[in-house]
C-alpha positions in Angstrom: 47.2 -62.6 31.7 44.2 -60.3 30.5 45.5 -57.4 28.2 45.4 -53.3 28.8 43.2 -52.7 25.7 40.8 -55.9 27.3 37.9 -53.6 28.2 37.4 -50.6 25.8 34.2 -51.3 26.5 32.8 -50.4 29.7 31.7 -53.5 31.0 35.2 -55.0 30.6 36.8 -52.4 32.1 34.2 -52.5 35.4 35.0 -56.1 35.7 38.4 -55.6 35.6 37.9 -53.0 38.2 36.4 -55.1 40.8 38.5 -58.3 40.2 41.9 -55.8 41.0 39.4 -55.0 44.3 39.2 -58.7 44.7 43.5 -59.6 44.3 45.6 -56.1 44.7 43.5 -54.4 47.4 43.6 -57.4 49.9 46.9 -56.2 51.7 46.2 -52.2 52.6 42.1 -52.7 52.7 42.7 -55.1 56.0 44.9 -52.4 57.7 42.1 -51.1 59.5 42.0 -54.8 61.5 44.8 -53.4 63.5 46.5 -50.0 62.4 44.6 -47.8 64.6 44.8 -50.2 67.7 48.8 -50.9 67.1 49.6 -46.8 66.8 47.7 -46.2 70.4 48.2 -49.5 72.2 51.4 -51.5 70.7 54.9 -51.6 71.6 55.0 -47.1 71.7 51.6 -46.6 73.2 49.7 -43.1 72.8 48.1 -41.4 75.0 44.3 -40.7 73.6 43.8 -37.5 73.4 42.7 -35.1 70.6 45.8 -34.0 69.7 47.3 -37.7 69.3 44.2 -38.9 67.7 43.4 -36.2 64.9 47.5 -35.9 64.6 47.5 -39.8 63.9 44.7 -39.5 61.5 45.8 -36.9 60.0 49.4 -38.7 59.1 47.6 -42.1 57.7 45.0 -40.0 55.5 48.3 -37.7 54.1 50.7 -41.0 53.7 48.1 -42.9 51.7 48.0 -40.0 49.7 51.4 -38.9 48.9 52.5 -43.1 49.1 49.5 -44.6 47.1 48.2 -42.1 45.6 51.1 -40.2 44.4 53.9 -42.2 44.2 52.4 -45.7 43.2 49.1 -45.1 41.2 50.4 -41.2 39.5 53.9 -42.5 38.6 55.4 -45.6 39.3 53.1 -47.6 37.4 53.6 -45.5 34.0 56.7 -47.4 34.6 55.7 -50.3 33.3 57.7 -53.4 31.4 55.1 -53.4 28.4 52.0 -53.6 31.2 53.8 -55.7 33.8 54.8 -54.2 37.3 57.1 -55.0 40.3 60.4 -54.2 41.4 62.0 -57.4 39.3 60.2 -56.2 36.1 61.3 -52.5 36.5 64.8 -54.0 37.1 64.6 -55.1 34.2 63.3 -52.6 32.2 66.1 -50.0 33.9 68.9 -53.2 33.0 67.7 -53.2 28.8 68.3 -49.3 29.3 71.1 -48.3 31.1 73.1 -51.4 31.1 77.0 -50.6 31.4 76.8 -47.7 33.5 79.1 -47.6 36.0 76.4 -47.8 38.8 74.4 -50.1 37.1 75.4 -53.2 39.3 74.2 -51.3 42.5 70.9 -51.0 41.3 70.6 -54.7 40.3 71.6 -55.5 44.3 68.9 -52.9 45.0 66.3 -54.6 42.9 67.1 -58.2 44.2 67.1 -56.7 48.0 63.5 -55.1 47.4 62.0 -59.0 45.8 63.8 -60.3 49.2 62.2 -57.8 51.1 59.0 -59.3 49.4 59.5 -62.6 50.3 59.6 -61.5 53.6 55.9 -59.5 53.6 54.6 -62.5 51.3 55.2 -64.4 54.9 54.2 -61.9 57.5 51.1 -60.8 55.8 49.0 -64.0 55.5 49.9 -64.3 59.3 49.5 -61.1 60.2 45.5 -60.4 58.4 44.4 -63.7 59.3 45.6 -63.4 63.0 44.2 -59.3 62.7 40.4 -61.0 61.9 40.4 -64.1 63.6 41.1 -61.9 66.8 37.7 -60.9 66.8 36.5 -64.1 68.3 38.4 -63.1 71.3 36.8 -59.5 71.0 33.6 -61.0 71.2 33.5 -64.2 73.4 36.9 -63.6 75.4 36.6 -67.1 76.7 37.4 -68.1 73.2 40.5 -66.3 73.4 42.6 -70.1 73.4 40.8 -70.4 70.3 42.8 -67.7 68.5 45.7 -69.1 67.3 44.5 -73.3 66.2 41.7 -71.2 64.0 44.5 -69.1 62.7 46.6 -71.8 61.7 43.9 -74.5 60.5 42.5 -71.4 57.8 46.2 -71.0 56.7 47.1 -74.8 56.0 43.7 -75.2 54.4 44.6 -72.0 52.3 48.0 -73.5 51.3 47.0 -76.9 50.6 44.1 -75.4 47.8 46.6 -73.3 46.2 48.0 -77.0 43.6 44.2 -76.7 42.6 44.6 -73.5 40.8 42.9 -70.5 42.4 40.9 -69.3 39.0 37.2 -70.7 40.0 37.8 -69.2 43.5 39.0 -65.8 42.7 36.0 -64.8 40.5 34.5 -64.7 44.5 37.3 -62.0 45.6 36.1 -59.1 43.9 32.4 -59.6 44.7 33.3 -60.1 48.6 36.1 -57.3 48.8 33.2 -54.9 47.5 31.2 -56.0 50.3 33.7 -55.8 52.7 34.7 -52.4 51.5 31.3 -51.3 51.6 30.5 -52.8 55.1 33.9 -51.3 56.6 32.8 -47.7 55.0 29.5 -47.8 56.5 30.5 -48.9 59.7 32.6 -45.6 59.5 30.2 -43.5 58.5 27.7 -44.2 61.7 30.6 -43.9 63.6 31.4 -40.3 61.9 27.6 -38.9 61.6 27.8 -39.8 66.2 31.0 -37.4 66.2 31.1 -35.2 62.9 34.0 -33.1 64.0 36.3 -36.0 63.6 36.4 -35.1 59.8 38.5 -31.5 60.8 41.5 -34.6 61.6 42.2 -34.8 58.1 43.6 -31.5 57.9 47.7 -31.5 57.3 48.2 -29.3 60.2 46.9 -31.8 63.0 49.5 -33.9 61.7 52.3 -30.8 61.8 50.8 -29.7 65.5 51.3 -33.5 66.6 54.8 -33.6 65.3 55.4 -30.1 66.9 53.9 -30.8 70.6 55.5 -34.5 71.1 58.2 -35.0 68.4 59.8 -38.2 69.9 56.1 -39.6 70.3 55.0 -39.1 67.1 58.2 -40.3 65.2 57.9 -43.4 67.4 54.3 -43.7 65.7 54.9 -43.9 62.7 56.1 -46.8 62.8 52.8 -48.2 63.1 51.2 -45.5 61.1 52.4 -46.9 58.1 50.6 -50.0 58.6 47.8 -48.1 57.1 49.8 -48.2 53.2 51.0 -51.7 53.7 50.6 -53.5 50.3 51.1 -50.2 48.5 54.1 -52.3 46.4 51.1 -54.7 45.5 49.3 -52.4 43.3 52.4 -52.1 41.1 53.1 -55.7 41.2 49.9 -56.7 39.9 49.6 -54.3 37.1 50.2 -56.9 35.0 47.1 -58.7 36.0 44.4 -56.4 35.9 46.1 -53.1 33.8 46.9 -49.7 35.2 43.5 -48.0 34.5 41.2 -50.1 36.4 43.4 -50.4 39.7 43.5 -46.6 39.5 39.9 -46.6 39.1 39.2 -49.3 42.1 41.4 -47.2 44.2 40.4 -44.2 43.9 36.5 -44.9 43.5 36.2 -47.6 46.2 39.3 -48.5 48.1 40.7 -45.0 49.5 36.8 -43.4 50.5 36.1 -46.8 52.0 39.7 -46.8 54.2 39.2 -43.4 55.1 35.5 -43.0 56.3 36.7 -46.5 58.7 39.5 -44.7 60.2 37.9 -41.7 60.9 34.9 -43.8 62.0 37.6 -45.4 64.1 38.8 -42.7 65.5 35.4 -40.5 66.4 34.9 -44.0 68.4 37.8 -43.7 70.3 37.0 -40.4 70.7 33.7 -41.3 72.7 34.8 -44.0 74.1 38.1 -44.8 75.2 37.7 -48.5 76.2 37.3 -49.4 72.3 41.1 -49.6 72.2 41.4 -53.2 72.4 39.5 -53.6 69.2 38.2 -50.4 67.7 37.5 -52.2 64.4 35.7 -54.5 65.7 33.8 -52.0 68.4 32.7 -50.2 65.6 30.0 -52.5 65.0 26.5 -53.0 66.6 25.7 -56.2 68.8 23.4 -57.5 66.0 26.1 -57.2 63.5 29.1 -58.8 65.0 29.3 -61.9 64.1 28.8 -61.3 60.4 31.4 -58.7 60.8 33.8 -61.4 62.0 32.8 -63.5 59.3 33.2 -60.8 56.4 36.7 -59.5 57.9 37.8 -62.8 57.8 37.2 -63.4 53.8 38.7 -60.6 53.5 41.9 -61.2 55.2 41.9 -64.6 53.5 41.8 -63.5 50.1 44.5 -60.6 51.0 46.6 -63.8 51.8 46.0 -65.4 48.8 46.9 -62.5 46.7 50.6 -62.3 48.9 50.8 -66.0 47.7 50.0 -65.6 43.9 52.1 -62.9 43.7 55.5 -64.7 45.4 54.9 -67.4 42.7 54.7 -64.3 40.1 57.6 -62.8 41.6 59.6 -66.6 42.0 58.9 -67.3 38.1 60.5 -63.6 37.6 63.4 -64.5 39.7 63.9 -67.7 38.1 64.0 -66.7 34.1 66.2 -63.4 35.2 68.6 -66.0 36.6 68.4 -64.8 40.3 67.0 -68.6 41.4 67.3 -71.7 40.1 65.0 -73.6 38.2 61.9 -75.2 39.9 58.9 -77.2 38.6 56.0 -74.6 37.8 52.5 -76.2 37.4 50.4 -74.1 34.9 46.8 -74.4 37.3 44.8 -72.4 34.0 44.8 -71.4 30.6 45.4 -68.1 32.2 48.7 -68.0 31.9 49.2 -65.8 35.2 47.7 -68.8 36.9 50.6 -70.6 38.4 51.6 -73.1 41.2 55.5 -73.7 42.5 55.0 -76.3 44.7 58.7 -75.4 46.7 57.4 -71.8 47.7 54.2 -72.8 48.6 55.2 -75.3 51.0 58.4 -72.8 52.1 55.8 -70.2 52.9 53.2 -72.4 54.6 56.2 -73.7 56.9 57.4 -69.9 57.2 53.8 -68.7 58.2 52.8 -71.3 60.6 56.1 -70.8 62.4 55.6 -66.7 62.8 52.1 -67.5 64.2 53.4 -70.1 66.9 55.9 -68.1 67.4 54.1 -64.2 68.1 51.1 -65.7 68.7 48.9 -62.2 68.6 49.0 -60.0 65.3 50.0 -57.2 67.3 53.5 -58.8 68.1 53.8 -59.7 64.4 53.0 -56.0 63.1 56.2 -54.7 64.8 58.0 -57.0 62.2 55.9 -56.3 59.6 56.6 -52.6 58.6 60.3 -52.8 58.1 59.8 -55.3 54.7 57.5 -52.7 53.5 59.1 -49.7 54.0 62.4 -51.2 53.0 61.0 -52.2 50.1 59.2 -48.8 49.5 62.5 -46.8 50.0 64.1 -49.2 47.5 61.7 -48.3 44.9 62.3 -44.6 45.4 66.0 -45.3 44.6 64.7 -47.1 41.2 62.0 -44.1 40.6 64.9 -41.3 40.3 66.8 -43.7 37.7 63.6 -43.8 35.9 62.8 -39.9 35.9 66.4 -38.6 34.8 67.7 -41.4 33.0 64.6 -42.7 30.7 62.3 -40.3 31.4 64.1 -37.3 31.0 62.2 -35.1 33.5 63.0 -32.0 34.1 65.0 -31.6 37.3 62.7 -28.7 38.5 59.7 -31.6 38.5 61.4 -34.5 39.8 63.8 -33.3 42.4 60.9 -31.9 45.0 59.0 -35.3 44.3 61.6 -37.2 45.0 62.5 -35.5 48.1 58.9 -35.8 49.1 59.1 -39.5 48.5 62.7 -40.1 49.9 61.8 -37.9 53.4 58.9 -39.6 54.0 60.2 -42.8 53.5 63.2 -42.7 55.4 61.2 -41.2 58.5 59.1 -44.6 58.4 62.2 -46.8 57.6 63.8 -45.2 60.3 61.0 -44.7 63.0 60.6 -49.0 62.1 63.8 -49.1 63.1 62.7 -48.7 66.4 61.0 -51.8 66.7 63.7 -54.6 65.4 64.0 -55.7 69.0 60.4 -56.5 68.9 60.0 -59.1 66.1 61.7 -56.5 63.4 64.6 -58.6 63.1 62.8 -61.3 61.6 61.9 -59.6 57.7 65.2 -57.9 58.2 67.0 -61.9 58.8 64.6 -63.4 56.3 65.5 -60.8 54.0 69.2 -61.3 54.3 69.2 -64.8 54.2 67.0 -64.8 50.3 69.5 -61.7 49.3 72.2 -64.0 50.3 70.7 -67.1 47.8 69.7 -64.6 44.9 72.9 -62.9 44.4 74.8 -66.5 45.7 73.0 -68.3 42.3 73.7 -65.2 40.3 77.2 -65.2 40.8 77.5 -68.7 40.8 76.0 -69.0 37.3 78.2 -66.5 35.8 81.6 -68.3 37.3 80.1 -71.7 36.0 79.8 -69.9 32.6 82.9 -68.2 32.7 84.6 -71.6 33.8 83.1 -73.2 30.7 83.5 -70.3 27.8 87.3 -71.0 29.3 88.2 -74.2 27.5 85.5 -74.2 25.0 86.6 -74.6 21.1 84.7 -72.5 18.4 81.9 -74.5 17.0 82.8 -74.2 13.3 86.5 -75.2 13.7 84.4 -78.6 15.9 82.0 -79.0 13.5 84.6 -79.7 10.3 86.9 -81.7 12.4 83.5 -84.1 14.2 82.3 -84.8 10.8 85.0 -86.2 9.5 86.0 -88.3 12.8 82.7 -89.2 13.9 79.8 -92.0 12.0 77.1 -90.1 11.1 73.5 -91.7 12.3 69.8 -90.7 11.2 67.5 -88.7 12.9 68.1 -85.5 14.8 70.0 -84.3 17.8 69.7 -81.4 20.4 72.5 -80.0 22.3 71.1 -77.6 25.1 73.5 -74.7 26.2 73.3 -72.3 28.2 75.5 -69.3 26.0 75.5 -68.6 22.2 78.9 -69.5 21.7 81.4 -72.4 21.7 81.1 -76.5 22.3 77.9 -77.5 24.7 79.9 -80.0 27.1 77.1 -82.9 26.8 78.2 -82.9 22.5 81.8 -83.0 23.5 81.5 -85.9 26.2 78.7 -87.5 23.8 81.3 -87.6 20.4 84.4 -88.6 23.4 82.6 -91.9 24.9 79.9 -92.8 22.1 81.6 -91.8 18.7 78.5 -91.0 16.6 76.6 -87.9 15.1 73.3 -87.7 14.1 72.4 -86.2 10.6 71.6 -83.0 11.8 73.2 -81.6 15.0 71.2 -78.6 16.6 73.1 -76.1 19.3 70.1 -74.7 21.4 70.3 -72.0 23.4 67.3 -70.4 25.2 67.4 -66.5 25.7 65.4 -64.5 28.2 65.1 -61.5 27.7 64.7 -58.3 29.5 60.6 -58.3 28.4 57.3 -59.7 29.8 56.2 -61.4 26.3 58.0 -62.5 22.5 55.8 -62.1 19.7 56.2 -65.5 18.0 57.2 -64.4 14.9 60.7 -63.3 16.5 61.1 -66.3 18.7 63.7 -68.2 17.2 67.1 -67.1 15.5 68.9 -69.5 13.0 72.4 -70.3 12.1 73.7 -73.0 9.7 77.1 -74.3 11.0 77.5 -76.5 7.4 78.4 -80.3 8.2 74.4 -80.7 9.2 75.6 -78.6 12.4 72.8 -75.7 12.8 72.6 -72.8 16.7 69.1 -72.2 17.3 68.2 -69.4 19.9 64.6 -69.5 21.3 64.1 -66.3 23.0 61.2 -66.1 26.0 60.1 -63.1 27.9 60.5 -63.2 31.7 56.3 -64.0 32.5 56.5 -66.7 29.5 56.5 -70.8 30.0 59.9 -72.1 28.3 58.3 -75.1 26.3 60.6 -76.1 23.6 58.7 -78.6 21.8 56.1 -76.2 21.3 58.7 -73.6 20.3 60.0 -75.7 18.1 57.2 -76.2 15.8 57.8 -73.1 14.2 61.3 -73.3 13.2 62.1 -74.2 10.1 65.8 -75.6 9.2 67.2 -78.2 6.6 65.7 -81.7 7.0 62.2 -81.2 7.6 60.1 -80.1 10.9 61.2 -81.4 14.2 59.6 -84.7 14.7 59.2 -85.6 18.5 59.7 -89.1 18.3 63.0 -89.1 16.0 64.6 -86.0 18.3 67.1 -86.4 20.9 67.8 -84.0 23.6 71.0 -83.8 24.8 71.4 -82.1 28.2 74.6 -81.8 30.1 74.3 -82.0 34.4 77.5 -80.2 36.3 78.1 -81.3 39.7 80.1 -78.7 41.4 83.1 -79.2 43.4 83.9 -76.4 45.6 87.3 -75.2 45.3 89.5 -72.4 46.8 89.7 -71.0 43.3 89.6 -67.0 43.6 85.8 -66.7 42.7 83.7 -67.3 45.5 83.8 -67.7 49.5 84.2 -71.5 49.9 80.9 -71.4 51.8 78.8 -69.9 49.0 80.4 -72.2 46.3 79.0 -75.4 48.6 75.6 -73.2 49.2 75.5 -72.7 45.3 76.4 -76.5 44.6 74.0 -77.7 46.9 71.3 -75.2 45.5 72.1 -76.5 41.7 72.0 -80.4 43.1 68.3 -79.5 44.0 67.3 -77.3 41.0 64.7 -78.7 38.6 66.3 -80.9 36.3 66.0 -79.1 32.6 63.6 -81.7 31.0 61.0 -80.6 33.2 61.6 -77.3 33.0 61.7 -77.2 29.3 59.4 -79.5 29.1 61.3 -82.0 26.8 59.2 -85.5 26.6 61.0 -87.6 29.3 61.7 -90.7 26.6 63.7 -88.6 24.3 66.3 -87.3 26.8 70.4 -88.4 27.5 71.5 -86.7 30.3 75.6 -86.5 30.1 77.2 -85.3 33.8 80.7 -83.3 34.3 82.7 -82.0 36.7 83.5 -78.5 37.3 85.1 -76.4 39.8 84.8 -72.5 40.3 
């Protein structure tokens, strides 16, 4: 993770700017692939006329100001987790601060729904760019047309099957090629503009009003495609943490937003002249000489916005996982960078996921119609976690925030609503794939607290254990570790291990590991130390929700009676619950078997924690809940 104060100095702070260019403008600066073609020619065609065409432009240039602009780069990234971004880490930044308000439990479904919602673009979007650029083959040699969709998928398995290598050496490339795709794309406009200057008179508000007020059905219908051109909005705030909240607003502002705008208008003064661009008006806005290497850049481009979808579900995954909203899974660190990471169960989910939506829609303007209902759902979401930032952290004063909010909440809910429109088309699919991941988060969340509830039940205190184990048990040398997962009570794998094998070592350790509600733990407050007498002693290691949970490492610093931890003398001491499904009161019968089978196939603890395989006893139980 680079730090905000990593480029006082200018250069730092330019490179910084174009690598956010390279990973967080990927999404929204290949829009112009197909916005402009799906508003006039998708399921809710246009007609093409001046009114439609300065109306429409006139919309996308006003949304990506009040949406981007506004919303995401003035003021929901000051709401940052100490530098980090995304819906999960505002979660839990509004969770450490409101906590036991009486509504708080809403806004935690809310948050889970809007990382669902996620998952869902994190599979349309590599689909849907690389489709939206491959395309142009067709453009340009239609008897390639057949082509299309074998290219599409061999670029996305190749693209999934690098990601294990670690993407570090190859994203140092993304910046330098989104800047040239950027530039190319504003260029491109700007010809296109200088042939028809009056275009420029579209981004006045009132076409947009005039539109609105001469075919109102017509133009709510188009915006659902209109707001393909702020797709990947979400992404500047999720990558915050990355790159730091001055040089994405900088990269926006500088290059990104002139460089979308001068293409759409160049887009639309094209269409303007000649109507028969509509199949490809990105694409027709290039000379003969010139499209080829257009193909070629546009196709870079939408391959690195894939690759920054991908990072950030593995970001988001790692969130999920060490908030307790997903069980654990192996996480290969791929660079010292510790934002560099690999989860080899997502990555093959998602390639499986995205290979299936491109066999199955088989043109990127089929897929579009799904893809603006994950990102306006998620987008309205975020609203709803704005206004508990402005009144209840922020304090702002109602005369302020209530007008924004109802900017951002109208708005909103006209594209929600006008996406609505298009479920029968393919918008079911983020809205299913969205259920069915709400329906695992909140199913392991639950499931987790039952378990723990289940096992605080019967559990003894540990100092009334402790006196009565010493005196009943041999004591051996060397050190043990009992994992558990709350600070209080027996761990079950010291009960069963004191029940079948009668023996203590010297020093018993109860360690718990914490998580809290923060990206990052200084290391001087990592660990928290209790002496239980009777050579019984609780540990609590406590990570932040972007840290890697090695214990041995952790360990190193703490300091209790007997000497340092030694690796080779330790024993780790993990307890495994298989779940039997019961028709306790707790949960539906079917998510208690979905939650069992889901902890049957989490990571097992010693890899997680990553405890050295020869020093671990693994001790199993039964529980029901």
């Amino acid at each position: 993770m680079l730090s905000h104060d990593h480029g006082h100095h200018h250069g730092g702070k330019i490179a910084l700017a174009v690598g956010a260019i390279g990973v967080v403008f990927g999404d929204i600066g290949t829009s112009p692939l197909y916005a402009m073609r799906d508003t006039f020619a998708g399921h809710h065609k246009l007609p093409l006329d001046q009114l439609h065409l300065f109306g429409i432009i006139s919309l996308m240039f006003w949304s990506m100001m009040v949406i981007v602009t506004l919303k995401y780069v003035s003021i929901i990234m000051r709401a940052d987790n100490k530098g980090e971004g995304g819906s999960l880490a505002l979660l839990a930044l509004i969770n450490s601060n409101i906590s036991g308000k009486s509504w708080s439990s809403g806004i935690v479904l809310l948050g889970v729904f809007a990382t669902a919602l996620f998952y869902g673009d994190s599979m349309i979007t590599p689909a849907v760019s690389v489709m939206g650029a491959i395309e142009g083959v067709a453009v340009y040699n239609p008897s390639m047309s057949h082509w299309v969709v074998p290219i599409v998928v061999g670029i996305l398995v190749f693209l999934f099957m690098i990601q294990s290598r670690g993407t570090a050496k190859v994203a140092r490339m993304f910046g330098p090629v989104m800047l040239i795709y950027f530039a190319t794309i504003a260029t491109l406009g700007v010809v296109s503009i200088a042939q028809t200057p009056e275009v420029i008179l579209a981004l006045s508000p009132h076409h947009a009003a005039n539109m609105f007020l001469a075919d109102p059905f017509r133009g709510f219908l188009a915006m659902g495609s209109a707001v393909l051109a702020v797709t990947g909005a979400e992404a500047l705030y999720a990558d915050m943490g990355h790159f730091g909240r001055s040089p994405i607003r900088v990269s926006w502002l500088v290059i990104v937003l002139p460089a979308l705008v001068c293409n759409y208008l160049g887009q639309a003064a094209l269409l303007s002249r000649s109507p028969a661009a509509l199949e490809s008006p990105f694409y027709y806005l290039a000379p003969d000489w010139f499209q080829w290497p257009l193909l070629a850049i546009a196709s870079a481009a939408a391959v690195i916005a894939s690759q920054a979808v991908i990072t950030g579900a593995f970001s988001v995954t790692q969130q999920a996982i060490q908030l307790g909203f997903i069980p654990r899974m192996s996480i290969k660190y791929t660079s010292v960078n510790a934002g560099q990471i690999y989860i080899p169960v997502i990555n093959t989910a998602l390639m499986i996921a995205v290979i299936v939506l491109v066999l199955m829609f088989q043109k990127s303007s089929n897929l579009t119609a799904a893809y603006g209902i994950a990102v306006t759902g998620a987008m309205a979401i975020d609203n709803v976690l704005l206004a508990v930032v402005l009144f209840q952290m922020w304090k702002w004063r109602p005369w302020l925030s209530v007008p924004l909010l109802v900017l951002f909440f109208s708005l909103d809910a006209a594209y929600l609503s006008a996406n609505f429109t298009k479920i029968p088309d393919g918008g079911w699919v983020p809205l299913a794939m969205g259920l069915a991941i709400f329906t695992l988060l909140t199913t392991w969340s639950r499931g987790r607290a039952l378990m723990r509830q289940n096992m605080a039940e019967g559990s003894i205190p540990m100092e009334i254990f402790a006196k009565s184990a010493h005196s009943s048990a041999t004591r051996v040398a060397g050190t043990a570790i009992f994992m558990a997962s709350t600070n209080s009570g027996v761990p079950s794998a010291l009960l069963h291990n004191i029940k079948h094998n009668k023996v203590l070592h010297e020093r018993v350790v109860i360690l718990t590991v914490a998580i809290q509600d923060v990206p990052y733990i200084y290391t001087g407050s990592r660990a928290s130390i209790k002496d239980l007498g009777q050579g019984f002693h609780r540990v609590t290691l406590k990570f932040g929700f972007l840290e890697e949970t090695d214990i041995p490492t952790a360990l190193k610093s703490v300091e209790i009676p007997g000497g340092p931890f030694e690796m080779m003398k330790t024993s780790f001491f993990l307890s495994r619950q298989t779940l039997i499904a019961s028709s306790k009161p707790g949960m539906a019968i079917w998510r208690e078997k979905l939650f069992a089978w889901m902890l049957r196939n989490a990571a097992s603890a010693m890899e997680f924690f990553r405890l050295p395989s020869n020093r671990v006893v693994e001790l199993g139980s039964q529980i029901e809940i």
